[in-house]
N, C-alpha and C positions, 0 to 999 in steps of 0.2 A: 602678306602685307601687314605691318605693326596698324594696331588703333590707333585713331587720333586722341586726342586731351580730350575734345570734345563729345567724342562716342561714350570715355569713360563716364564724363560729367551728366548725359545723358542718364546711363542704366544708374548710379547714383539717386540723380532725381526720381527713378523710377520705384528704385527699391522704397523709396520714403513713402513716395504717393501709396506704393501697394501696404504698408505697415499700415499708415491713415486710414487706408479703404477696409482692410481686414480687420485690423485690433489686436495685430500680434502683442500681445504682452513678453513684458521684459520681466529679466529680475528686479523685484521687489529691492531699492536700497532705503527704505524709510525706517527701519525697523532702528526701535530705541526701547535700549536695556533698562527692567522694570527694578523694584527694590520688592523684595517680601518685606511680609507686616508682622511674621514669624519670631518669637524669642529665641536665643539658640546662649548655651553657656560662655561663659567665660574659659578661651582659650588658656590651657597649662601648657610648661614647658614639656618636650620631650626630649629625650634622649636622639643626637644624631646619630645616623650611620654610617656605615664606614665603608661603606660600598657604593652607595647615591650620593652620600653628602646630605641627607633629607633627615626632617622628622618622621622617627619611624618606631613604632613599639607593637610586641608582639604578648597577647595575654592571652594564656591558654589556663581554663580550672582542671587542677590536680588532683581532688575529690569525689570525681565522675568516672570510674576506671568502668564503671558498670557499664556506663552508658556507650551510646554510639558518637564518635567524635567526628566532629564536619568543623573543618577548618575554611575561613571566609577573607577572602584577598582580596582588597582594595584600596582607594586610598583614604582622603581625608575626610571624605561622605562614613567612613567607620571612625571617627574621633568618637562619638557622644556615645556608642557600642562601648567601644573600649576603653572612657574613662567613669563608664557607670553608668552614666546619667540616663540613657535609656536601655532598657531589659532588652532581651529575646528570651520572649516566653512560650518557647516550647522547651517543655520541662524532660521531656524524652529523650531529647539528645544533647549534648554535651559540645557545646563550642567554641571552635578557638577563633581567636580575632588577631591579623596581621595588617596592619593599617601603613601607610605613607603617606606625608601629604603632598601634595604636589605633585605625584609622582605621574609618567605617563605609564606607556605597555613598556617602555624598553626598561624603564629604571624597577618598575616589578618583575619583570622579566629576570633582573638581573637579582634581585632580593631573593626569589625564587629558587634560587641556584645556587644559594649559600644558605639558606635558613638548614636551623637545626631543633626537629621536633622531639618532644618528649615519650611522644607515643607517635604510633600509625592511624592518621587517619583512615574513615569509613570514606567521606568523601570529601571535595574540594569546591569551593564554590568559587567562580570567579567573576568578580564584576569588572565590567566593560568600563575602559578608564576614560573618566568624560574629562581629564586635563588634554587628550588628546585633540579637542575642536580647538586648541590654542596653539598645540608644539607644531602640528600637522598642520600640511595646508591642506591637501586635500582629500578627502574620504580614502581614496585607496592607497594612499601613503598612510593614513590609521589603520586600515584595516589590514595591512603587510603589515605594519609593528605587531599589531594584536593577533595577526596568526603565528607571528614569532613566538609570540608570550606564550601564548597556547601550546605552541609546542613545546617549550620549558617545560610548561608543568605536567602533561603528560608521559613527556620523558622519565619526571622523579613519581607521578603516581597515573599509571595507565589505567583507563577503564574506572577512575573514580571521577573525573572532573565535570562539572556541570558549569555553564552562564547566565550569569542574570543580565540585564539588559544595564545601558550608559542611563543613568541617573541627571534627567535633563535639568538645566536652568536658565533662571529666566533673563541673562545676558544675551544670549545667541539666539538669534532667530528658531523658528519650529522645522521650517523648511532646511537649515542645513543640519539640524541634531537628527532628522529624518533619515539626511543621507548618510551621515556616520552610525546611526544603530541600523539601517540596512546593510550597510558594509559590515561591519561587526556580527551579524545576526548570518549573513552570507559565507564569511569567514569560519563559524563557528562550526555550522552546518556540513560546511567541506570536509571537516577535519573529525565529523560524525559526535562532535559534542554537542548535547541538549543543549538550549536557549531559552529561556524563559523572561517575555515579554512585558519585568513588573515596570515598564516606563509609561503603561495608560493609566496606570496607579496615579501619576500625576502631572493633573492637565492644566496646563501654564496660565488660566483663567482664575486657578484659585491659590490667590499669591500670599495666602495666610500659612503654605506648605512649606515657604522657604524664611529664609533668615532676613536680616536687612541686606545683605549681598545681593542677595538672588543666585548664587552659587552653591549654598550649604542646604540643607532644609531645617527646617526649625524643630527642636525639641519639641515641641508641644502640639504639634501639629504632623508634621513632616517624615522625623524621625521614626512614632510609632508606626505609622502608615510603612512604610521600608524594613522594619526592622517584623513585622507580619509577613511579606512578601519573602522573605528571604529564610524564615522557619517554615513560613508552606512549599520554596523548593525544594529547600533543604529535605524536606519529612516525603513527599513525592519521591522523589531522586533517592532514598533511600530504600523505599517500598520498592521500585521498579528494580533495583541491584539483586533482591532474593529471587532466590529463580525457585518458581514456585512445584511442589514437590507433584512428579508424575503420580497418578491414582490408574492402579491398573484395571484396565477394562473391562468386568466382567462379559462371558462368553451368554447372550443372549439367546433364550431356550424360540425353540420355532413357533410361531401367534399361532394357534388351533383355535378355529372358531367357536364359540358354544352352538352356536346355530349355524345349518346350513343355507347359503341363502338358495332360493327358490324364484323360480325365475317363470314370471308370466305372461304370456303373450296374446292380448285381446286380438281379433280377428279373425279372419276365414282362413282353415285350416289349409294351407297344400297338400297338394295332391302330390304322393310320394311317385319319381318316374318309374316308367316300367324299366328292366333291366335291358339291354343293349343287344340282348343275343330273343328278345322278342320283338325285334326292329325290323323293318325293312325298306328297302332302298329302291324307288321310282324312277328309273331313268329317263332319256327325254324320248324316246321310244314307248314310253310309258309303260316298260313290263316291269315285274317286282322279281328284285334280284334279294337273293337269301343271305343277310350277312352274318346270320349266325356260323360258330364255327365248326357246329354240324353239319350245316350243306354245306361247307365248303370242305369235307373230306369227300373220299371214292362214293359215287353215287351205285347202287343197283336197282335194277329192273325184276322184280320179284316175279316169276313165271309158274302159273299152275305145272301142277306135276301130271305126267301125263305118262301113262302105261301103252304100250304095244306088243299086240300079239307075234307070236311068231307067223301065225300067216301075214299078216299085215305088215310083215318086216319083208317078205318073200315077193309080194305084192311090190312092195317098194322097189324092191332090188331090181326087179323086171321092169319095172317104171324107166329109174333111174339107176341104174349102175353103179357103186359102189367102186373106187378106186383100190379098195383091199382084196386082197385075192379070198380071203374066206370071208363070212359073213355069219357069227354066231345068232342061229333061229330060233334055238333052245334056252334063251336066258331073256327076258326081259329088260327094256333100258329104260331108267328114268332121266328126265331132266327136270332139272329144279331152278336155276337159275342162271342168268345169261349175261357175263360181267361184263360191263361196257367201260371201254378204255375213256 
């Protein structure tokens, strides 16, 4: 039988009353986009691509053939890298900078796949593209784009690539940049590539990190902070690559004590038993049975020896008969003992 209108309108009202009573919270829509206080340069032109459509510049130094080269993919958060204005100061390796602005995973993705390098990178470092909380609606439509990308670049360099975390700001709430760097962070993880988490680097409280956008971070502030995090992955993720050289075992000689220990026992000495074959056995007749394994072989009856004369043998015969037809009187008989079965 269909519901009425009014059964509906009932469980309606119901559900409200139970919200009221509980305190179910909803999502949050109050959230209003802040401005950093952050200085950040004056934008230059770039050259576009011809593959995005986008500004896109790639700066690799040709002087460093010594060093180890770590190539760094992302997009417009690497401007102030790649037009000077703020260093990576780690002096040990050698790095290139391949920047886009605006770009999301799919338009790196696609950069990826046609770039052409000078040398071989050591390794690859990829940052998590925060244009994606805008192209994307929803986390796991970002984070399919970004394990696209990911596989791009492992395709052209296996076994070198590393990720740093999406570069948050302070337009978009915390709660949804959350759920796109656990997607991102999930994705990465699948696909057995390192992640490294520099987004607690900065905490959307301290709005001197970004530009007047709230999108970029600011040279003076910002930018240094980001451009440390990404030479200490960078230098990590290289140490972990050498595979560190076996050291063979030496064959450990056997511990011989210098002293032997000695072993003390305060107390009343025992009494050591008697052996088993000085036992014996009471039964409930109460006679002593012999369980050694001498009485239990053939016993004898040990009988004096005794001499008889010839008359005394003649004597007998007269007595007692003899079953043998003769009867020697002339020889002496001894007996000595008397075997009992």
């Amino acid at each position: 039988m269909p519901r009425l209108k009014s059964h509906k309108r009932s469980e309606a009202a119901r559900r409200r009353i139970e919200v009221q009573r509980i305190g179910i919270q909803r999502p949050s829509c109050s959230f209003v986009p802040r401005h950093g206080t952050g200085m950040r340069h004056k934008v230059t032109d770039w050259p576009i691509s011809a593959i995005t459509n986008r500004c896109h510049k790639l700066v690799i130094s040709e002087k460093t053939h010594d060093k180890k080269f770590v190539l760094i993919i992302g997009d417009s958060h690497l401007r102030a890298i790649a037009d000077g204005y703020v260093p990576l100061r780690n002096t040990r390796i050698a790095f290139g900078i391949m920047s886009t602005a605006g770009a999301s995973a799919k338009d790196l993705q696609r950069e990826v796949m046609h770039v052409t390098l000078p040398r071989e990178p050591d390794a690859i470092c990829v940052m998590a593209p925060s244009n994606n909380l805008i192209s994307s609606k929803t986390p796991e439509e970002a984070g399919l784009a970004f394990e696209k990308y990911l596989k791009a670049v492992l395709s052209r360099w296996p076994n070198k690539v590393f990720c740093t975390a999406m570069v948050p700001r302070l337009t978009e709430s915390a709660e949804k940049q959350m759920f796109f760097q656990q997607e991102f962070h999930r994705r990465s993880k699948s696909l057995g590539v390192k992640y490294h988490c520099i987004n607690d680097e900065f905490p959307m409280h301290r709005v001197h990190l970004w530009s007047y956008d709230g999108v970029h971070l600011s040279d003076d502030f910002g930018m240094p902070v980001l451009s440390d995090q990404l030479c200490s992955a960078s230098y990590n993720f290289l140490n972990t690559m050498e595979v560190p050289q076996l050291v063979q075992r030496q064959s450990s000689q056997i511990y011989q004590p210098r002293f032997a220990p000695r072993v003390v026992v305060k107390g009343l000495e025992r009494a050591t038993p008697s052996p088993l074959s000085e036992w014996t056995v009471v039964g409930l007749g109460k006679k002593v049975t012999d369980c050694s394994v001498e009485g239990q072989e053939n016993k004898y009856i040990p009988l004096n020896p005794r001499r008889f004369s010839p008359d005394m043998l003649v004597g007998m015969e007269e007595v007692c008969p003899s079953s043998d037809d003769d009867v020697y009187t002339d020889q002496e008989v001894i007996c000595n003992t008397l075997k009992l079965g």
